[in-house]
Every structure is written in C-alpha cells, then in structure tokens.
mmCIF entry with sequence, helices, sheets and N, C-alpha, C, O atoms, coordinates in Angstrom:
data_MODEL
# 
_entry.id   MODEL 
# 
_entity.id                         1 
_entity.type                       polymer 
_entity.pdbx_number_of_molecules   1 
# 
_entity_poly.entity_id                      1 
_entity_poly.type                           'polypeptide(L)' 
_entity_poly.nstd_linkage                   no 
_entity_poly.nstd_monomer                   no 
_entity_poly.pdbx_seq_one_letter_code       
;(UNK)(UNK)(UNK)(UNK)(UNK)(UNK)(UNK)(UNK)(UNK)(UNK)(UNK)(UNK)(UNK)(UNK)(UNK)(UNK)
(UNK)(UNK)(UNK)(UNK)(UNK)(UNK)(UNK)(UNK)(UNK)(UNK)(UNK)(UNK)(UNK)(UNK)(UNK)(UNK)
(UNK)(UNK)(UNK)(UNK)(UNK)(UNK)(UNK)(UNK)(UNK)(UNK)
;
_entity_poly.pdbx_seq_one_letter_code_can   XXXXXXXXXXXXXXXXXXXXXXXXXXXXXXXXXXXXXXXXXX 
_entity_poly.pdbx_strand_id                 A 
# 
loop_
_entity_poly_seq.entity_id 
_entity_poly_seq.num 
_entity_poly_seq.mon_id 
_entity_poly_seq.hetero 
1 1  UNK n 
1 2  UNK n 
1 3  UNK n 
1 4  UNK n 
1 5  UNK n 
1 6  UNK n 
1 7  UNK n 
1 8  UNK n 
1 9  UNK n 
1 10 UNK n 
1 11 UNK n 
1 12 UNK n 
1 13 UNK n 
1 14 UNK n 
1 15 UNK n 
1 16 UNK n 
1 17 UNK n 
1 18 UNK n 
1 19 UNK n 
1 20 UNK n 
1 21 UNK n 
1 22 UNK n 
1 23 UNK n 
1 24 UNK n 
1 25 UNK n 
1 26 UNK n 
1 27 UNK n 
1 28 UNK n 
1 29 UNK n 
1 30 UNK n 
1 31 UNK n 
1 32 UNK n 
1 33 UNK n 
1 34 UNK n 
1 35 UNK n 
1 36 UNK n 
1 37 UNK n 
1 38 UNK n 
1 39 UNK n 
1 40 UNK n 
1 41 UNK n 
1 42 UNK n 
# 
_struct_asym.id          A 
_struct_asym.entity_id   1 
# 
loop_
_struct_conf.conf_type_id 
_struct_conf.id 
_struct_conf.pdbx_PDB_helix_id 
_struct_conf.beg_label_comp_id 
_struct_conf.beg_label_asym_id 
_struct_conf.beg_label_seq_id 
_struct_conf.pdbx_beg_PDB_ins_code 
_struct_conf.end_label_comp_id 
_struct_conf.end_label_asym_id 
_struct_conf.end_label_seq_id 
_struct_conf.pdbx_end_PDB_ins_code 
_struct_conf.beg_auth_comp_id 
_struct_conf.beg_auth_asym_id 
_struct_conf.beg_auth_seq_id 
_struct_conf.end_auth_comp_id 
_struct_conf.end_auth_asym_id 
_struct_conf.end_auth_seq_id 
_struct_conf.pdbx_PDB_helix_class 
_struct_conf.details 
_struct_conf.pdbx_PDB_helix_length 
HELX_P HELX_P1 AA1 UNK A 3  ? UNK A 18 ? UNK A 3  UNK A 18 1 ? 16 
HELX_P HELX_P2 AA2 UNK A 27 ? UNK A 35 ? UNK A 27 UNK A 35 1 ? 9  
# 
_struct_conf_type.id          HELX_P 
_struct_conf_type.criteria    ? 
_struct_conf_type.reference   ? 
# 
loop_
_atom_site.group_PDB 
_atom_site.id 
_atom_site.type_symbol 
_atom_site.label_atom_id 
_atom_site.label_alt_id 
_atom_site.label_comp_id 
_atom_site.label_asym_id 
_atom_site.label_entity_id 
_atom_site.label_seq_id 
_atom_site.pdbx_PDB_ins_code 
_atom_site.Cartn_x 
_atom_site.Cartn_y 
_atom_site.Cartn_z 
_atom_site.occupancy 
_atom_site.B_iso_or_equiv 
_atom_site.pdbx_formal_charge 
_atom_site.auth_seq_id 
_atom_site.auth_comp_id 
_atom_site.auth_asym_id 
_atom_site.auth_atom_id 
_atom_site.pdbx_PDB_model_num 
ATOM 1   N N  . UNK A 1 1  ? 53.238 125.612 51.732 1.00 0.00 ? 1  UNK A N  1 
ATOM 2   C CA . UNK A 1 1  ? 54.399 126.067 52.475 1.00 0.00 ? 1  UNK A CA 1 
ATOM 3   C C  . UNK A 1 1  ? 54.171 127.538 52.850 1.00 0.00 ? 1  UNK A C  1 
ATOM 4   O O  . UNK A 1 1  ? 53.947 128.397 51.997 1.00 0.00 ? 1  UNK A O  1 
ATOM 5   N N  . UNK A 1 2  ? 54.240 127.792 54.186 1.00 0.00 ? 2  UNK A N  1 
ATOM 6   C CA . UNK A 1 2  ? 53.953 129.107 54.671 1.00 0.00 ? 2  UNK A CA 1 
ATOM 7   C C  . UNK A 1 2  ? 55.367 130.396 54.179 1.00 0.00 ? 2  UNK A C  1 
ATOM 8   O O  . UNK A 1 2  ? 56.595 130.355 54.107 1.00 0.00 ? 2  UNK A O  1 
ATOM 9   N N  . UNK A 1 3  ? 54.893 130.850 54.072 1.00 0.00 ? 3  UNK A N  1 
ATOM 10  C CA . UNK A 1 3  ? 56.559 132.016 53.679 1.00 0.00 ? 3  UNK A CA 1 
ATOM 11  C C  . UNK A 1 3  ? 57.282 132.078 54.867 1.00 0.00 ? 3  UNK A C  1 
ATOM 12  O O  . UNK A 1 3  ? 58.451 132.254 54.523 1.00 0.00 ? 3  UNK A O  1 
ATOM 13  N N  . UNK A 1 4  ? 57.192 132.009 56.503 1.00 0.00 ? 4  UNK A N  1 
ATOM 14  C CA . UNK A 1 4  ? 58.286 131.613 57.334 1.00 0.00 ? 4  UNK A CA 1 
ATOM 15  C C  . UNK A 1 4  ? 58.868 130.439 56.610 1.00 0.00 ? 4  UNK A C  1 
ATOM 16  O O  . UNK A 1 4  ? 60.007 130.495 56.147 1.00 0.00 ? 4  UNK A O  1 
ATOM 17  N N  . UNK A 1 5  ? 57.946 129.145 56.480 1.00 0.00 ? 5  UNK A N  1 
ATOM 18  C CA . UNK A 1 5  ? 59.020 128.087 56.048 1.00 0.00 ? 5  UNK A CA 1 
ATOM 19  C C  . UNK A 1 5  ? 59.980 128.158 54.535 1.00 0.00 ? 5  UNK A C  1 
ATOM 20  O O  . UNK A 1 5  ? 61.076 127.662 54.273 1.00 0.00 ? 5  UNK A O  1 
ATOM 21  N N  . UNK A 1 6  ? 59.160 128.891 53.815 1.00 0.00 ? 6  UNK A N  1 
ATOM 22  C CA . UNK A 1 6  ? 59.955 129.235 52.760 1.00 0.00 ? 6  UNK A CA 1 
ATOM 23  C C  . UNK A 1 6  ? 61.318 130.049 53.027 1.00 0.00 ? 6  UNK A C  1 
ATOM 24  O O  . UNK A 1 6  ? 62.420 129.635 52.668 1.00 0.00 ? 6  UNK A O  1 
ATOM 25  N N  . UNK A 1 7  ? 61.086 131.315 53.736 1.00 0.00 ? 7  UNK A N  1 
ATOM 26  C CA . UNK A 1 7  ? 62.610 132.162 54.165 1.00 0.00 ? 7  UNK A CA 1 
ATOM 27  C C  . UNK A 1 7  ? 63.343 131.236 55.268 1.00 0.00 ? 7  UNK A C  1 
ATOM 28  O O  . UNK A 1 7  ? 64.399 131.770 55.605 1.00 0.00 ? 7  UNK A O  1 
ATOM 29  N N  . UNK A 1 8  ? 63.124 130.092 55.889 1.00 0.00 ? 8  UNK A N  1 
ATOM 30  C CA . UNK A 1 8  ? 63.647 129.664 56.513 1.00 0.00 ? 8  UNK A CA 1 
ATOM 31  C C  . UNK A 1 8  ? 64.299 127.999 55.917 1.00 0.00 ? 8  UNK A C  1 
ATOM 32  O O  . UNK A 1 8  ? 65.039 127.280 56.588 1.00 0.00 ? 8  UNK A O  1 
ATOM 33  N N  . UNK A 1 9  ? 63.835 127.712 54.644 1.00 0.00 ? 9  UNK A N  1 
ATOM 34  C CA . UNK A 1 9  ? 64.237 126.926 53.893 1.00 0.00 ? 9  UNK A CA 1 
ATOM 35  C C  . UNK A 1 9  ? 65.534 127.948 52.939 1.00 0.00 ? 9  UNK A C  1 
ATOM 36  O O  . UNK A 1 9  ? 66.684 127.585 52.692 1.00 0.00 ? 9  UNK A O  1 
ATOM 37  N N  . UNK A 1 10 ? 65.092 128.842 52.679 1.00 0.00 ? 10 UNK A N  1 
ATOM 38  C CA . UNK A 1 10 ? 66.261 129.821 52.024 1.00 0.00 ? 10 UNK A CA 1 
ATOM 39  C C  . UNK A 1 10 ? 67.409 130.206 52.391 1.00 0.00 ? 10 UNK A C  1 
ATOM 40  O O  . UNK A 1 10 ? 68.369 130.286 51.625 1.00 0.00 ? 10 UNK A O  1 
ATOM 41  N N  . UNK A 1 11 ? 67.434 130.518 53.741 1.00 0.00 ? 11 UNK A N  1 
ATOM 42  C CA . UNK A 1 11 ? 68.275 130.155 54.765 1.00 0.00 ? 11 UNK A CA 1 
ATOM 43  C C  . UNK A 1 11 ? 69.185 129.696 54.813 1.00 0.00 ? 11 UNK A C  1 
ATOM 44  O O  . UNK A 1 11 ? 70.318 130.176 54.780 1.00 0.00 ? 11 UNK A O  1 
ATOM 45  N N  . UNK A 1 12 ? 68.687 128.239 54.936 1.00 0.00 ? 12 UNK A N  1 
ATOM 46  C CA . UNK A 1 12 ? 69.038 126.956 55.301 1.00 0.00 ? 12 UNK A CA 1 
ATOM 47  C C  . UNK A 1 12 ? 70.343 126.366 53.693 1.00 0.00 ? 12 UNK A C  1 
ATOM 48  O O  . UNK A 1 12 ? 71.439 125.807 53.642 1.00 0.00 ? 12 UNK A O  1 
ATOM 49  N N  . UNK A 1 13 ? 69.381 126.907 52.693 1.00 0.00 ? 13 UNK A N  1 
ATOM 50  C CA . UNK A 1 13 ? 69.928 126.169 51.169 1.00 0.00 ? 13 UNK A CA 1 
ATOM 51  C C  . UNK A 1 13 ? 71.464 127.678 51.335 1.00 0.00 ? 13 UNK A C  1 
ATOM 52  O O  . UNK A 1 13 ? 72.651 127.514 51.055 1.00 0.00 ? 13 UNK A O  1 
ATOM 53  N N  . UNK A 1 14 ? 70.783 129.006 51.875 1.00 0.00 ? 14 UNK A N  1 
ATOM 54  C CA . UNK A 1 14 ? 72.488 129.693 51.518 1.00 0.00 ? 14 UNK A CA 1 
ATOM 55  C C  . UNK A 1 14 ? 73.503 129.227 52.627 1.00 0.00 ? 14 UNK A C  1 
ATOM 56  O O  . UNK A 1 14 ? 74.719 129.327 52.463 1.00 0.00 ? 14 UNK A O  1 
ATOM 57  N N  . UNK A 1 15 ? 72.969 128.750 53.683 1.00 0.00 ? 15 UNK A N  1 
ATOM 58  C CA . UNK A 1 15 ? 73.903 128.137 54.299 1.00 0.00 ? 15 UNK A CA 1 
ATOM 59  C C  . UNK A 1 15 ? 74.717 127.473 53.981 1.00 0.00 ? 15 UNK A C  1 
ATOM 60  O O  . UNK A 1 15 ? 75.932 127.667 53.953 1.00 0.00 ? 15 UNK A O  1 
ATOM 61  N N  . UNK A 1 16 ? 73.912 126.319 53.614 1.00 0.00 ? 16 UNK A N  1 
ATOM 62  C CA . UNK A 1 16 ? 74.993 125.298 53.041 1.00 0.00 ? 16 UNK A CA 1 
ATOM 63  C C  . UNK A 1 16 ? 75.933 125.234 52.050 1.00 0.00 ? 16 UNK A C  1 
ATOM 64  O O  . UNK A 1 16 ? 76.885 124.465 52.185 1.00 0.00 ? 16 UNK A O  1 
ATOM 65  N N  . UNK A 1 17 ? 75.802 126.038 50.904 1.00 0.00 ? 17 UNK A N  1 
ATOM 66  C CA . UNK A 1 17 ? 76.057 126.695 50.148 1.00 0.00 ? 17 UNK A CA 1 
ATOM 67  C C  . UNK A 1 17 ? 77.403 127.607 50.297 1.00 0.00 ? 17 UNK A C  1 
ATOM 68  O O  . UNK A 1 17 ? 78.450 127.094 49.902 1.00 0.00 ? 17 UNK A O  1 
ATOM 69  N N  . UNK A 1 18 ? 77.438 128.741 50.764 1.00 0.00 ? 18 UNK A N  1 
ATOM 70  C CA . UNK A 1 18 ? 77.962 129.223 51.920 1.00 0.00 ? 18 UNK A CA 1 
ATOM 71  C C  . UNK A 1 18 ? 79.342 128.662 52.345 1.00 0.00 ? 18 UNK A C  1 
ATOM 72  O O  . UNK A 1 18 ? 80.528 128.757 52.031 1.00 0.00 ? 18 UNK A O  1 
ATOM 73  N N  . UNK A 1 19 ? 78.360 127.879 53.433 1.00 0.00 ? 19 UNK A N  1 
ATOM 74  C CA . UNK A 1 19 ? 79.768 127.033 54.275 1.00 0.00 ? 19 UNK A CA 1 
ATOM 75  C C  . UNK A 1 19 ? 80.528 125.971 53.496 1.00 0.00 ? 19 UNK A C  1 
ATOM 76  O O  . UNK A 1 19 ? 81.518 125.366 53.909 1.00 0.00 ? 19 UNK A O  1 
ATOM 77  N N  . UNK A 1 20 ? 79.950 125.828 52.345 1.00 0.00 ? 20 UNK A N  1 
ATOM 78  C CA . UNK A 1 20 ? 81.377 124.759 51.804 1.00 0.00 ? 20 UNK A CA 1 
ATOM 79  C C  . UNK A 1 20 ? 82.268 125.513 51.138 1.00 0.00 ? 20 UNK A C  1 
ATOM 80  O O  . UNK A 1 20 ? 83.260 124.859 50.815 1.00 0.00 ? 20 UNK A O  1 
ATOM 81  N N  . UNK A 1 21 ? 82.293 126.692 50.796 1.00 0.00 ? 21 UNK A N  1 
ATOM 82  C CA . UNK A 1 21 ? 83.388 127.467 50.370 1.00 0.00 ? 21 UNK A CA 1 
ATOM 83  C C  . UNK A 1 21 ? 84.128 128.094 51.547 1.00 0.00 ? 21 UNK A C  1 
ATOM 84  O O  . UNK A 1 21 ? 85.347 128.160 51.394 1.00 0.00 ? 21 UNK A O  1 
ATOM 85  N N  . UNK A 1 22 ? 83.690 128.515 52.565 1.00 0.00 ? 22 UNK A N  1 
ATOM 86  C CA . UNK A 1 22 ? 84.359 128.615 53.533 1.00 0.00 ? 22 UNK A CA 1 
ATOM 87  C C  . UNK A 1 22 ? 83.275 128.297 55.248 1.00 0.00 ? 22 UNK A C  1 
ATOM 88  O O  . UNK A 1 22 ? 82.172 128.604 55.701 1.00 0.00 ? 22 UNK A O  1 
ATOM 89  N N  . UNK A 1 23 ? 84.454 127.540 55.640 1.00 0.00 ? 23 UNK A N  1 
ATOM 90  C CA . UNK A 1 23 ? 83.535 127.143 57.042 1.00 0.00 ? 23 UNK A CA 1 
ATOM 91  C C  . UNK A 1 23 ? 83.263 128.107 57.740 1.00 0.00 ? 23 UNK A C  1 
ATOM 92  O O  . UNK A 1 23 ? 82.170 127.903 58.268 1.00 0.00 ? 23 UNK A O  1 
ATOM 93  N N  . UNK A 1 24 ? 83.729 129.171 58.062 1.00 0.00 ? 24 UNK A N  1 
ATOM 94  C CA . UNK A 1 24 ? 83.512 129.912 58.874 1.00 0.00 ? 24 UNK A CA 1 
ATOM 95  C C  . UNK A 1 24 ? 82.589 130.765 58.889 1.00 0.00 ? 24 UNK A C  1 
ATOM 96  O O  . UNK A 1 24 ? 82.587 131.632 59.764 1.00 0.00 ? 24 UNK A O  1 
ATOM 97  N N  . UNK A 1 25 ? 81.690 130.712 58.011 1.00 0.00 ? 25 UNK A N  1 
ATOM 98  C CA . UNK A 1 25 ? 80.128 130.812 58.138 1.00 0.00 ? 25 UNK A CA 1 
ATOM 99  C C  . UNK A 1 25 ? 79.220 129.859 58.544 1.00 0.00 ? 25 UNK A C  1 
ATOM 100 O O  . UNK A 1 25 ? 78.945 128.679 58.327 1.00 0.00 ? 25 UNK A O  1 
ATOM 101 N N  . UNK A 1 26 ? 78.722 131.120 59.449 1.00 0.00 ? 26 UNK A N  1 
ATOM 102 C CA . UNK A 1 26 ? 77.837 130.031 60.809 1.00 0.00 ? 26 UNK A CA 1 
ATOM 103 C C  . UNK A 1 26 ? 76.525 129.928 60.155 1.00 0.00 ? 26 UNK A C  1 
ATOM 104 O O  . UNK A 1 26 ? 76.362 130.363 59.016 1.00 0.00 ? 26 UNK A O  1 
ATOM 105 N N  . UNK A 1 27 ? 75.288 129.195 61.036 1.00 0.00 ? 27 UNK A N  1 
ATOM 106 C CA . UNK A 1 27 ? 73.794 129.852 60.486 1.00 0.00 ? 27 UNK A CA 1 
ATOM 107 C C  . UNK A 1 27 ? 73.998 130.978 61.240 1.00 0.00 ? 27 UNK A C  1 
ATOM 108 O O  . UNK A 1 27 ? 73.910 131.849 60.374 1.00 0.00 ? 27 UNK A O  1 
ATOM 109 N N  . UNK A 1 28 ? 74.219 131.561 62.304 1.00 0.00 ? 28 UNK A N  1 
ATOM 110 C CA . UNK A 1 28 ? 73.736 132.961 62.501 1.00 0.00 ? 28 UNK A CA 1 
ATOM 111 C C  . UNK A 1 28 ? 74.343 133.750 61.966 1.00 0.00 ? 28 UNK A C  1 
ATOM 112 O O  . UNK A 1 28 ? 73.909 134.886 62.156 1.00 0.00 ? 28 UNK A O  1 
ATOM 113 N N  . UNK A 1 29 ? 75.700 133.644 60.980 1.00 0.00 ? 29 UNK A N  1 
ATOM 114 C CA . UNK A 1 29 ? 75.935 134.868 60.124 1.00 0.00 ? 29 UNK A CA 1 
ATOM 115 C C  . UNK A 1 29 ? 74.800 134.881 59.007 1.00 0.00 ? 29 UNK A C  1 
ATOM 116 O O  . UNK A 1 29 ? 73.910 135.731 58.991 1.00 0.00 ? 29 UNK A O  1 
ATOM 117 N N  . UNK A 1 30 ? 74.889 134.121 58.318 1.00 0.00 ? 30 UNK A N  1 
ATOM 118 C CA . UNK A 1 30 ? 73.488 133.888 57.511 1.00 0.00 ? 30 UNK A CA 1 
ATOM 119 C C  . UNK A 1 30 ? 72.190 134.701 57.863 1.00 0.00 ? 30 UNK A C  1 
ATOM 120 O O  . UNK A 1 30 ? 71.701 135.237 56.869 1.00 0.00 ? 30 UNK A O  1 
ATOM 121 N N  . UNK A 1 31 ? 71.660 134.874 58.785 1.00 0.00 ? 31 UNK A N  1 
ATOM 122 C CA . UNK A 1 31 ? 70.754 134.758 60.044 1.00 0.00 ? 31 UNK A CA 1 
ATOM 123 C C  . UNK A 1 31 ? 70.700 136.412 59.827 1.00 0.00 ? 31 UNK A C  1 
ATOM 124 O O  . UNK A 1 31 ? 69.770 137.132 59.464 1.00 0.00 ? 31 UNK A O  1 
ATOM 125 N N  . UNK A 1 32 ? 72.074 136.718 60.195 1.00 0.00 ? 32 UNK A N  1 
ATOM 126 C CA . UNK A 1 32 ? 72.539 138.557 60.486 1.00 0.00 ? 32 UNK A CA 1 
ATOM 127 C C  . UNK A 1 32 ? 72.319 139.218 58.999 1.00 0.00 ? 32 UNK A C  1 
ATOM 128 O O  . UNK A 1 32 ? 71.581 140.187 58.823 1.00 0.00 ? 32 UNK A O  1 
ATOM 129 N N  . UNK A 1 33 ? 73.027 138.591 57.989 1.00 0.00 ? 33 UNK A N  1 
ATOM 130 C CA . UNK A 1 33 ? 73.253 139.049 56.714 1.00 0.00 ? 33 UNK A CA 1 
ATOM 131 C C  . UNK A 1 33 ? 71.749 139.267 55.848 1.00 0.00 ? 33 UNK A C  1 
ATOM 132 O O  . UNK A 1 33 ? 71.533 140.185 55.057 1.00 0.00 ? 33 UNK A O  1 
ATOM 133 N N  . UNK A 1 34 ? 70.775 138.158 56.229 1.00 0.00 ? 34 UNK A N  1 
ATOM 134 C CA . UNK A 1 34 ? 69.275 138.026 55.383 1.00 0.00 ? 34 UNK A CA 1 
ATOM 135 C C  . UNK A 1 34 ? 68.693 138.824 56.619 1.00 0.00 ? 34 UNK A C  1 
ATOM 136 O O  . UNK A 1 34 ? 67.656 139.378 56.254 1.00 0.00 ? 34 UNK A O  1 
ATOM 137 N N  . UNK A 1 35 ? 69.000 139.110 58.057 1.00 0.00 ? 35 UNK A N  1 
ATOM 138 C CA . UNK A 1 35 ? 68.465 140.392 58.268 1.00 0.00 ? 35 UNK A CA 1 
ATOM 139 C C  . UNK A 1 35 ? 68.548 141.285 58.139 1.00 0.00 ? 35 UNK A C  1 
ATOM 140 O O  . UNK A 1 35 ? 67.525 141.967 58.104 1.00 0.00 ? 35 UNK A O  1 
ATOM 141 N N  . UNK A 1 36 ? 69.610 141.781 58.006 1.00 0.00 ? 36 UNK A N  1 
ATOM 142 C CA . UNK A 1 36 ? 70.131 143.284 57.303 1.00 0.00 ? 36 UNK A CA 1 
ATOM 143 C C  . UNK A 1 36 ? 69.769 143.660 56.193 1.00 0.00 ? 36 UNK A C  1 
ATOM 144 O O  . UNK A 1 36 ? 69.741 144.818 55.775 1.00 0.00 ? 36 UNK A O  1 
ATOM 145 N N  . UNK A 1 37 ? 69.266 142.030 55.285 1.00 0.00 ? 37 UNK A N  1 
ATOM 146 C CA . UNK A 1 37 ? 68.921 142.859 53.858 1.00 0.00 ? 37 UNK A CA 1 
ATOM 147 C C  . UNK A 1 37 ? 67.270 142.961 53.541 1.00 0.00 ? 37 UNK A C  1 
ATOM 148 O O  . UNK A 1 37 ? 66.675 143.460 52.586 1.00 0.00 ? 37 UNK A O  1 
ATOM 149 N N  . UNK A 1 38 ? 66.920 142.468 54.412 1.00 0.00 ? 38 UNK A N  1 
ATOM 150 C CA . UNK A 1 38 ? 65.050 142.695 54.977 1.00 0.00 ? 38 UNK A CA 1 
ATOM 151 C C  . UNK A 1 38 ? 64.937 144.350 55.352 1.00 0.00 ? 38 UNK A C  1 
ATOM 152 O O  . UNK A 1 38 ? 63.956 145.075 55.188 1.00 0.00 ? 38 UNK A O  1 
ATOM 153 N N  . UNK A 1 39 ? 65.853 144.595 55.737 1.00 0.00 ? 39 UNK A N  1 
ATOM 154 C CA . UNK A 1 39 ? 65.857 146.004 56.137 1.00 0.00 ? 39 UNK A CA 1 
ATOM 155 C C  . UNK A 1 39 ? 66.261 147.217 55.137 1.00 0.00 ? 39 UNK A C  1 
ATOM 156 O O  . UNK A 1 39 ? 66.185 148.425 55.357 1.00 0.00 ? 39 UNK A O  1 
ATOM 157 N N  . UNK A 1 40 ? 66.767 146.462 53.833 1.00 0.00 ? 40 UNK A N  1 
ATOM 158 C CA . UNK A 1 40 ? 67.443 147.191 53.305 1.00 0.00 ? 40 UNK A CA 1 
ATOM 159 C C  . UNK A 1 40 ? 66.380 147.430 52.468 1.00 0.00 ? 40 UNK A C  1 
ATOM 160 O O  . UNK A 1 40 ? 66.568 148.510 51.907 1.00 0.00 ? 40 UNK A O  1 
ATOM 161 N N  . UNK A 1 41 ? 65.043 146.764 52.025 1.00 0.00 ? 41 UNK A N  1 
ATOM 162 C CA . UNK A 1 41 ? 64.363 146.552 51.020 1.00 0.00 ? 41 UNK A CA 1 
ATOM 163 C C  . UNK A 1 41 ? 63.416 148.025 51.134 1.00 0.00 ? 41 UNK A C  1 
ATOM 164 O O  . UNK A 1 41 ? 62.464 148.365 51.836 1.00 0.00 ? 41 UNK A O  1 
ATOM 165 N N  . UNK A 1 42 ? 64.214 148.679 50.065 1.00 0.00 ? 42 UNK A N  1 
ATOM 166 C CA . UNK A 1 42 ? 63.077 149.701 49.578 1.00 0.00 ? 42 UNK A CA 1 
ATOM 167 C C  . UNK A 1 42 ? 61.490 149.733 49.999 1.00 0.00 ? 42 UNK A C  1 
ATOM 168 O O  . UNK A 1 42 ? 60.744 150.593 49.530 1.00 0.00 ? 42 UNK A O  1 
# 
C-alpha cells in the first residue's frame, strides 16, 4: 500500500466516523481539516 493510499484510506475511515455523529461533515471538510494539519507538522 503506497502512503497516498494509506492517507487516503485515513481519510476515508475519519470520515465515516465523523459523519455519523454529525452529518454535516462532508469529505471535503475532512479533506480541509487533514490539510491544515499537514501544515501544521513541525
């Protein structure tokens, strides 16, 4: 498994995750939030 498919399986699992506590998380909030914290990394 390449590490795109891995961060994009990771993704995918906080998504779902995520959206059953509240729907109104999209994949692209997801999307916004694991980019912001790529950026945040020391």
């Amino acid at each position: 498994m390449t590490e795109e498919q891995k961060e994009e399986q990771r993704r995918s699992f906080a998504f779902g995750n995520t959206n059953i506590e509240n729907a109104r998380i999209t994949r692209r909030t997801v999307d916004e939030a694991a980019s912001e914290l790529e950026t945040a990394k020391p």
